[in-house]
TIRO-2110 file (N, C-alpha, C; in Angstrom, 1 decimal):
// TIRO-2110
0.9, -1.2, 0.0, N, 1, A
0.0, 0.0, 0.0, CA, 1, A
0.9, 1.2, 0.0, C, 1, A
0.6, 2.3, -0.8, N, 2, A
1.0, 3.3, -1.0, CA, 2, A
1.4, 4.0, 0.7, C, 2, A
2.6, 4.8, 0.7, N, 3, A
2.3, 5.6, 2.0, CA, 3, A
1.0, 6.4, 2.0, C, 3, A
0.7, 7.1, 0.6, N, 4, A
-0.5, 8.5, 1.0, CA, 4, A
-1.4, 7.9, 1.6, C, 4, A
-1.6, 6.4, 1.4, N, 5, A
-2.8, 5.2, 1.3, CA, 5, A
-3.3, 5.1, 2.9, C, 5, A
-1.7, 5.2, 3.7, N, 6, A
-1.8, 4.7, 4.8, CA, 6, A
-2.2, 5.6, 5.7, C, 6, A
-1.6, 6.9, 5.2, N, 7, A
-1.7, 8.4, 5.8, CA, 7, A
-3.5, 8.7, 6.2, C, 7, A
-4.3, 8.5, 4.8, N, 8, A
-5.4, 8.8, 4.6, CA, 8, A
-6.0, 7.8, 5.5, C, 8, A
-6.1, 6.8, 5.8, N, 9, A
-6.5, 5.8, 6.7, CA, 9, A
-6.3, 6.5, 8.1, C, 9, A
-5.4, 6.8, 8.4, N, 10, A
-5.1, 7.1, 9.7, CA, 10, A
-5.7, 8.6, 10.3, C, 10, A
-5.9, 9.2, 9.1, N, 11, A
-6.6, 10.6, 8.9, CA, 11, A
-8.3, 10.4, 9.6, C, 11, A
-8.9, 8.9, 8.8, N, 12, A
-10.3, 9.0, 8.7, CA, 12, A
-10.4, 7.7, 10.0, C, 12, A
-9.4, 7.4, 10.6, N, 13, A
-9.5, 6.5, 11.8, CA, 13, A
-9.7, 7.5, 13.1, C, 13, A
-8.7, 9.0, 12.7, N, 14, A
-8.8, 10.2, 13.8, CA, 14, A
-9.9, 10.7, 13.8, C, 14, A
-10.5, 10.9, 12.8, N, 15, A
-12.0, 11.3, 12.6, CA, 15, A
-12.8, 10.8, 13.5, C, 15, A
-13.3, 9.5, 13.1, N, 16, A
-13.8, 8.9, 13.7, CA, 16, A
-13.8, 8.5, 15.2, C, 16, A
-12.3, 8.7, 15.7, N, 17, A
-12.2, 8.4, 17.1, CA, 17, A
-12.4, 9.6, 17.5, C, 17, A
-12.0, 10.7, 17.1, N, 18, A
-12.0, 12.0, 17.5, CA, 18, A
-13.2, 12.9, 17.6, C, 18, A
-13.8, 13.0, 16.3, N, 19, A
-15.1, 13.8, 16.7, CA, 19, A
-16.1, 12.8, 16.6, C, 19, A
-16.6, 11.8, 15.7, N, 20, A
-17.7, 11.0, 16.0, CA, 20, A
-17.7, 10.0, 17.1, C, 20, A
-16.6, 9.9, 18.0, N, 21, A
-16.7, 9.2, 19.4, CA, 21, A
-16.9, 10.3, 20.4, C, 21, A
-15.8, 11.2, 20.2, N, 22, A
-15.1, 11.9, 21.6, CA, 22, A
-16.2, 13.4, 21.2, C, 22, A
-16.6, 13.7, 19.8, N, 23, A
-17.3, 15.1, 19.6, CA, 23, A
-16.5, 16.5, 19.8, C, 23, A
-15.2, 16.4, 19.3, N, 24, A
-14.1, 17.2, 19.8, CA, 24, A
-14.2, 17.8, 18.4, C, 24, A
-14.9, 19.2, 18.3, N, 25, A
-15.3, 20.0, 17.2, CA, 25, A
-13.5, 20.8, 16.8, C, 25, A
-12.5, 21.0, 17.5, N, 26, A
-11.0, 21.1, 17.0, CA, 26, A
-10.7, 20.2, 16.1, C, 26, A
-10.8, 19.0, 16.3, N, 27, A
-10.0, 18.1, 15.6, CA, 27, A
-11.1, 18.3, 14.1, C, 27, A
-12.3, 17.8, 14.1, N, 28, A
-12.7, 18.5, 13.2, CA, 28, A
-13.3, 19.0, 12.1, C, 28, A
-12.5, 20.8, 13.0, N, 29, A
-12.5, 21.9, 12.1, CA, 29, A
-10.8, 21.8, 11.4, C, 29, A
-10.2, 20.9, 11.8, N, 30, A
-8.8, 20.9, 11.6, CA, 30, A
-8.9, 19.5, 10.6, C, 30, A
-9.6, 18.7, 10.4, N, 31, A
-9.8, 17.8, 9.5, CA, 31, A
-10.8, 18.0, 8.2, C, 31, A
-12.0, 18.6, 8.6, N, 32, A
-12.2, 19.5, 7.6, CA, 32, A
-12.2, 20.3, 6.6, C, 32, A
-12.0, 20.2, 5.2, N, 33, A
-11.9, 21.3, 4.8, CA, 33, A
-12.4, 22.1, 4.3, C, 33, A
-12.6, 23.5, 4.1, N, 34, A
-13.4, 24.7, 3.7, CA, 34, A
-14.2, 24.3, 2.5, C, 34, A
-14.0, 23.4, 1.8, N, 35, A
-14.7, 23.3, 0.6, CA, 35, A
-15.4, 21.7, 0.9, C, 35, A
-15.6, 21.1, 1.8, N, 36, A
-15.8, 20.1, 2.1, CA, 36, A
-17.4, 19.8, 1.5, C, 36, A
-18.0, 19.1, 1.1, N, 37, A
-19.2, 18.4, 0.5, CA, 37, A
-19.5, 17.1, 1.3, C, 37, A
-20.8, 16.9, 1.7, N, 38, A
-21.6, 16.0, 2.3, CA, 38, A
-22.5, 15.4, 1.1, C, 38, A
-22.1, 14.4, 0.5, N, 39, A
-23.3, 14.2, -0.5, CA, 39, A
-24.4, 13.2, -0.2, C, 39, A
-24.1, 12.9, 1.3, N, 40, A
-24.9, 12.2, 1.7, CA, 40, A
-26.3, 12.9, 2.8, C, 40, A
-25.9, 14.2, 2.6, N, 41, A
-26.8, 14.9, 3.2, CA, 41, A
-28.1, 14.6, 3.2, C, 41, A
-28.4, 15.2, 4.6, N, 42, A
-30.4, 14.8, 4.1, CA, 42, A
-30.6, 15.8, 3.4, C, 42, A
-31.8, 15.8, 2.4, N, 43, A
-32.6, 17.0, 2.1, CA, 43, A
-32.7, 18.1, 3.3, C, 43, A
-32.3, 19.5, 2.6, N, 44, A
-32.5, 20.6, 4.0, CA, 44, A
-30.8, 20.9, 4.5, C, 44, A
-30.3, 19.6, 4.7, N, 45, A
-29.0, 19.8, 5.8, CA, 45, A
-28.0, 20.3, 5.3, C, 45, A
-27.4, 21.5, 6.0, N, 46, A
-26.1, 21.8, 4.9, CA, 46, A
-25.2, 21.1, 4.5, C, 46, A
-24.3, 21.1, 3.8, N, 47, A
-23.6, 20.2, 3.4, CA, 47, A
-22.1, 19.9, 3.3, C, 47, A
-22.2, 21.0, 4.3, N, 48, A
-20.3, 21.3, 4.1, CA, 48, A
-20.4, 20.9, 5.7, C, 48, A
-19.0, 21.8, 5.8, N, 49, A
-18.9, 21.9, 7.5, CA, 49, A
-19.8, 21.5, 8.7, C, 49, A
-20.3, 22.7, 8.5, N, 50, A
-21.9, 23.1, 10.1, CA, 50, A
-22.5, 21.9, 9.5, C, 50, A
-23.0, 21.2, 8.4, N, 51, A
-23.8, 20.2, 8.8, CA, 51, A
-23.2, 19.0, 9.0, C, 51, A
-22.0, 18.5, 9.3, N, 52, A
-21.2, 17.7, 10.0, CA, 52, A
-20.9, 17.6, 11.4, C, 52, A
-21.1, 19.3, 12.3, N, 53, A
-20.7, 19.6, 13.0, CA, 53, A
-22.6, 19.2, 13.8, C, 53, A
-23.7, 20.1, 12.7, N, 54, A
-25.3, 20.1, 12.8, CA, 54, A
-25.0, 18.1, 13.3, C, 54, A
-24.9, 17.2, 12.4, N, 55, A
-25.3, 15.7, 12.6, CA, 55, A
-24.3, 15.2, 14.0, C, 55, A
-23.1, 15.3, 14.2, N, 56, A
-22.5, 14.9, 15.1, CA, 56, A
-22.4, 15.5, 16.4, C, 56, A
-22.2, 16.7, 16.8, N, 57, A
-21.8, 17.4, 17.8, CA, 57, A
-23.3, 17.5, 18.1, C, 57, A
-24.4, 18.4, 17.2, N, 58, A
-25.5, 19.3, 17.6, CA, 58, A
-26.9, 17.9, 17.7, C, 58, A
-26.5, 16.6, 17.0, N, 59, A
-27.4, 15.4, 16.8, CA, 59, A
-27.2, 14.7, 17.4, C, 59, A
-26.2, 13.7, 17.0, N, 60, A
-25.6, 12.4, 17.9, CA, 60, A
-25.3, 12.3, 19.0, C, 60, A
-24.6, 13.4, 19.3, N, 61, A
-24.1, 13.7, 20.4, CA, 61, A
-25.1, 14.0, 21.9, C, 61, A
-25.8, 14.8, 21.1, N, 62, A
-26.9, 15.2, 22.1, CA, 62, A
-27.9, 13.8, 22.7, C, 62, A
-28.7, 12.8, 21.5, N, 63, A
-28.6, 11.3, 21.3, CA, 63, A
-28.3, 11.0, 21.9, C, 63, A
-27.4, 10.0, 22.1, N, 64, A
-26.6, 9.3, 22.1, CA, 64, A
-25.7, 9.5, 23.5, C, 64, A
-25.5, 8.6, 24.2, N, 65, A
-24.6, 8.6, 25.7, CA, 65, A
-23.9, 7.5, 25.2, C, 65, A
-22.2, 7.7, 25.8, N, 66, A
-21.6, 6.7, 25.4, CA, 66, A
-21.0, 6.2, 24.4, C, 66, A
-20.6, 6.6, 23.7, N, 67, A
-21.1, 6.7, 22.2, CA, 67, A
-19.3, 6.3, 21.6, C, 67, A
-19.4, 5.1, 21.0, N, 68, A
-18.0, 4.3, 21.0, CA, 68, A
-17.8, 4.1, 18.8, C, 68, A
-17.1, 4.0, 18.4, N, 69, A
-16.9, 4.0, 16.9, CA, 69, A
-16.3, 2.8, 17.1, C, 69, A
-16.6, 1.7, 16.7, N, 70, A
-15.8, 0.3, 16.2, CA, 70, A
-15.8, 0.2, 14.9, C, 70, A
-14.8, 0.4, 14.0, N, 71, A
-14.2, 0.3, 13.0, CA, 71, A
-14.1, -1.2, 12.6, C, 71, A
-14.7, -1.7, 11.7, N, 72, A
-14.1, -3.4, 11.1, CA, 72, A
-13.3, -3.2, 9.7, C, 72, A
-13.2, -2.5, 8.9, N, 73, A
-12.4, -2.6, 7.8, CA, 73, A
-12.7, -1.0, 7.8, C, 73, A
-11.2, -1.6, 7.0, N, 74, A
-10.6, -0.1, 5.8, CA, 74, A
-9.7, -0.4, 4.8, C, 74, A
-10.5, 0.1, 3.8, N, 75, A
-10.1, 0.2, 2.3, CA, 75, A
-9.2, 1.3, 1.9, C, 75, A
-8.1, 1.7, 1.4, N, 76, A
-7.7, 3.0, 0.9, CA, 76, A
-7.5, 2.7, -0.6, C, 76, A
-7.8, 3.4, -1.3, N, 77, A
-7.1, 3.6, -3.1, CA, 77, A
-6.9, 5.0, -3.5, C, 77, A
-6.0, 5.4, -3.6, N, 78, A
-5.6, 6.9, -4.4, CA, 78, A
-6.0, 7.7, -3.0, C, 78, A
-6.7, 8.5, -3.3, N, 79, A
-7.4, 9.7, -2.3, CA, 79, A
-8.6, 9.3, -1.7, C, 79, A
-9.0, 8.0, -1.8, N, 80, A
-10.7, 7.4, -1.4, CA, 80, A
-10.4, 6.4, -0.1, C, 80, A
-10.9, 6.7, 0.6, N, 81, A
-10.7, 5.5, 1.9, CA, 81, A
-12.2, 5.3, 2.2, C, 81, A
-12.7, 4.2, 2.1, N, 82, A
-14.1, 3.0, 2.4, CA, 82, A
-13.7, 2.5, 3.7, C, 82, A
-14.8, 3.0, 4.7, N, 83, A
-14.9, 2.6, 6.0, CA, 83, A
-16.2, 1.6, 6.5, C, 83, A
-15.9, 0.8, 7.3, N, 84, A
-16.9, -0.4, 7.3, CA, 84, A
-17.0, 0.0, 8.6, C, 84, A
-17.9, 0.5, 9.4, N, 85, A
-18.1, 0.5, 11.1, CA, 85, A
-19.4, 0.6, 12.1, C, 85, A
-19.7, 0.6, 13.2, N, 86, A
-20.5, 0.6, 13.7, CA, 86, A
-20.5, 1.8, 14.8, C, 86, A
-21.3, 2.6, 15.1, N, 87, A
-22.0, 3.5, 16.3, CA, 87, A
-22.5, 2.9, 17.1, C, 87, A
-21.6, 3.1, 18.5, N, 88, A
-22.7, 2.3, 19.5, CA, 88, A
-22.9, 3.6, 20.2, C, 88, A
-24.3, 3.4, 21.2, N, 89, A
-24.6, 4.4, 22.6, CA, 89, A
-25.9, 4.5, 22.7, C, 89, A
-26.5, 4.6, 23.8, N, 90, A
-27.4, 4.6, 24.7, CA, 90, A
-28.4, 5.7, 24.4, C, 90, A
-29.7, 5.2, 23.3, N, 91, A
-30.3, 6.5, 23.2, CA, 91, A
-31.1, 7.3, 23.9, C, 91, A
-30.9, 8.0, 24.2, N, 92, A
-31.6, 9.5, 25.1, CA, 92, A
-32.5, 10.2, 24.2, C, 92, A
-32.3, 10.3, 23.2, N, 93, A
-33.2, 11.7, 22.8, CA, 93, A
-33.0, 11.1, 21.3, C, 93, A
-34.2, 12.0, 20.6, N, 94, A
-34.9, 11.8, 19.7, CA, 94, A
-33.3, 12.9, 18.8, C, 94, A
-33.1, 11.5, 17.8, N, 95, A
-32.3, 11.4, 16.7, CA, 95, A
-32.7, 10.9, 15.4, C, 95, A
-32.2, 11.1, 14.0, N, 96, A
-32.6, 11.7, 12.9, CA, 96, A
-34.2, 11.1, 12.8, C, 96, A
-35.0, 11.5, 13.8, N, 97, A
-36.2, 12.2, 14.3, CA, 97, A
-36.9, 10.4, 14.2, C, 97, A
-36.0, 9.8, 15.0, N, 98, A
-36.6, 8.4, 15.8, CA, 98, A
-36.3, 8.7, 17.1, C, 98, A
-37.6, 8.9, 17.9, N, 99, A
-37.6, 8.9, 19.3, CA, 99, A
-36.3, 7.8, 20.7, C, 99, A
-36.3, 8.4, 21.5, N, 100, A
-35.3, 7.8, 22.6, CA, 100, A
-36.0, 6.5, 22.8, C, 100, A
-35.3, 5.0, 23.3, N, 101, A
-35.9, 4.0, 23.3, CA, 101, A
-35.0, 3.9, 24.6, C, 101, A
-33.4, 4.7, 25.6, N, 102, A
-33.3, 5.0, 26.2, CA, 102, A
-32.1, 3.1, 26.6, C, 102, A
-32.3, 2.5, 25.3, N, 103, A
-31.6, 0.9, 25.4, CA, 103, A
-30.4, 1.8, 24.7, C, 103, A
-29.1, 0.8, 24.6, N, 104, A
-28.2, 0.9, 24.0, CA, 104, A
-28.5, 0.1, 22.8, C, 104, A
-27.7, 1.0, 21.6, N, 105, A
-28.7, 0.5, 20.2, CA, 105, A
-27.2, 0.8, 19.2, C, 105, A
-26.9, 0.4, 18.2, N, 106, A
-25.8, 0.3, 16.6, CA, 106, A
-26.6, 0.8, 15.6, C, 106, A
-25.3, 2.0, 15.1, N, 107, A
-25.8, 2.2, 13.8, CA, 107, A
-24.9, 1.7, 13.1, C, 107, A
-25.1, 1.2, 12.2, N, 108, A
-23.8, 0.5, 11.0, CA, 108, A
-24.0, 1.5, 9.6, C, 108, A
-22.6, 1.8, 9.6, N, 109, A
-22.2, 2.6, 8.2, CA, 109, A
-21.2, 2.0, 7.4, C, 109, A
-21.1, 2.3, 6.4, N, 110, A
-20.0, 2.3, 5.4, CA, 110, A
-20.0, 3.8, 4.9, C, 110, A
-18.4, 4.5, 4.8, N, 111, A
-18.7, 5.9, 4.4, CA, 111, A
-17.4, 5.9, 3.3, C, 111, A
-17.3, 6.4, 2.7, N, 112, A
-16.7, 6.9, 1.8, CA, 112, A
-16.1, 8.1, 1.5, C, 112, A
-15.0, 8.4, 1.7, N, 113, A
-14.5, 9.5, 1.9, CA, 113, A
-13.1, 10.1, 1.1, C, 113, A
-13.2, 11.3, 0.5, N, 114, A
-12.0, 11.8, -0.4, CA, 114, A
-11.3, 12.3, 0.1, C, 114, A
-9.9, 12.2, 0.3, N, 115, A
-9.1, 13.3, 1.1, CA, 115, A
-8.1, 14.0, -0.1, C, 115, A
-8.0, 15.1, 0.7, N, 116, A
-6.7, 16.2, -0.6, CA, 116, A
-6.4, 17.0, 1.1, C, 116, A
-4.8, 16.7, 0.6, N, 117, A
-3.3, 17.3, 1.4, CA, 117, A
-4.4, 17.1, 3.0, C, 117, A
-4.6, 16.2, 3.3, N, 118, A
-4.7, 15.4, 4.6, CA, 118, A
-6.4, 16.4, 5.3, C, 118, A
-7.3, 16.3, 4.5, N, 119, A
-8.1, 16.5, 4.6, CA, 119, A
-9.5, 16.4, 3.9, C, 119, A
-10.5, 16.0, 4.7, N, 120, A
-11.8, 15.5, 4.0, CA, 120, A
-12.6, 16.4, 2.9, C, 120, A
-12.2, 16.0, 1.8, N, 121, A
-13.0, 16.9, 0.4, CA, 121, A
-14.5, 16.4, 0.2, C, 121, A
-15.0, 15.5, 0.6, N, 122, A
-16.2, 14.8, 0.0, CA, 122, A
-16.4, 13.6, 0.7, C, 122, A
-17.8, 13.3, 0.9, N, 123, A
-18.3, 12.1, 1.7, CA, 123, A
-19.8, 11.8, 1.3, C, 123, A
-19.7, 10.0, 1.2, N, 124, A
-20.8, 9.5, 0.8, CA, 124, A
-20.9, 8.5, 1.7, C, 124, A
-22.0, 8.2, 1.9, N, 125, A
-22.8, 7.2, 3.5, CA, 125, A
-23.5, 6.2, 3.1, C, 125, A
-24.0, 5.7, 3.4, N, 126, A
-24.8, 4.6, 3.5, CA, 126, A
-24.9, 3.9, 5.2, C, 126, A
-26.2, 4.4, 5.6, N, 127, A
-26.6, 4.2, 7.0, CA, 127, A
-27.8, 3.1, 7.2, C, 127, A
-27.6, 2.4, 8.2, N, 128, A
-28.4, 1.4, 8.4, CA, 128, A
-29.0, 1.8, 10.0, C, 128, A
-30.0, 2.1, 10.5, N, 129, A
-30.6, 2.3, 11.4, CA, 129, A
-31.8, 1.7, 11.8, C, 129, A
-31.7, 0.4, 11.4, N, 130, A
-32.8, -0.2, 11.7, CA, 130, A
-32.7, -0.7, 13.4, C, 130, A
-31.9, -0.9, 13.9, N, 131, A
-31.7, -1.2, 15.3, CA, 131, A
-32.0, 0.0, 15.9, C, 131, A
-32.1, 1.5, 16.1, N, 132, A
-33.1, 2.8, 16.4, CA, 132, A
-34.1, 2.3, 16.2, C, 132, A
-34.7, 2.3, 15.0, N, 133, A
-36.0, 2.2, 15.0, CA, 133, A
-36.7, 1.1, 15.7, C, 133, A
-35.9, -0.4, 15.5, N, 134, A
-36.8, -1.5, 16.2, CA, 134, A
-36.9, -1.1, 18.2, C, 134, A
-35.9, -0.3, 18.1, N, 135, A
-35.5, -0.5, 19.8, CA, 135, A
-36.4, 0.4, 20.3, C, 135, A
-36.7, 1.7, 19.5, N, 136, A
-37.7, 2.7, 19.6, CA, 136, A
-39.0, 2.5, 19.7, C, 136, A
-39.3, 1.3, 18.9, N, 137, A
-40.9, 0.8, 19.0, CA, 137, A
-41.6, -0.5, 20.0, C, 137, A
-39.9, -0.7, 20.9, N, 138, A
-40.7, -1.8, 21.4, CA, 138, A
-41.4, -1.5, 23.0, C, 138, A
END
């Protein structure tokens, strides 16, 4: 594997441990960059920055107690690194507008992500949240 290969891996492993576990809005606005694109946005949600900052810090976060990133695979090629992982934590509060079921509950993703000179240009999702919803209704 290429060194940049390995770089960028280790970039979108800080990510993840950093602000989607820990919610540490420094790391990032320091991994972020100014021209950043969400293309997995919801309808409505911005798509850069603030709505990164809007879904994790201002969403999940608030959600969510506990809240652990277990990573099972990573992919890197060129500038693209494919993440295979799961969201754990204890829902509290009504998240992407499924009520608190107040159980400890997994979201499973795969995300996709472009980096340029050690930072995130572009990201595509695919989210599985069927474990919120079943845990919410019982």
């Amino acid at each position: 594997m290429a060194e940049q290969e390995q770089i960028n891996k280790q970039i979108v492993l800080r990510f993840n441990k950093e602000v989607m576990e820990k919610g540490n809005v420094e790391v990032l606005n320091e991994i972020i960059h100014p021209d950043f694109i969400n293309y997995s946005a919801a309808p409505g949600v911005h798509t850069g920055r603030q709505g990164i900052i809007d879904f994790t810090i201002n969403g999940m976060h608030k959600a969510l107690t506990g809240v652990s990133v277990e990573i099972h695979d990573q992919v890197a090629e060129n500038d693209k690194v494919v993440t295979r992982k799961t969201i754990h934590g204890t829902h509290i509060g009504t998240f992407m507008g499924i009520r608190p079921s107040q159980k400890r509950v997994q979201i499973k993703i795969i995300d996709i992500v472009t980096l340029k000179d050690g930072r995130y240009m572009a990201h595509w999702s695919v989210r599985d949240v069927q474990d919120l919803i079943n845990k919410s209704s019982d």
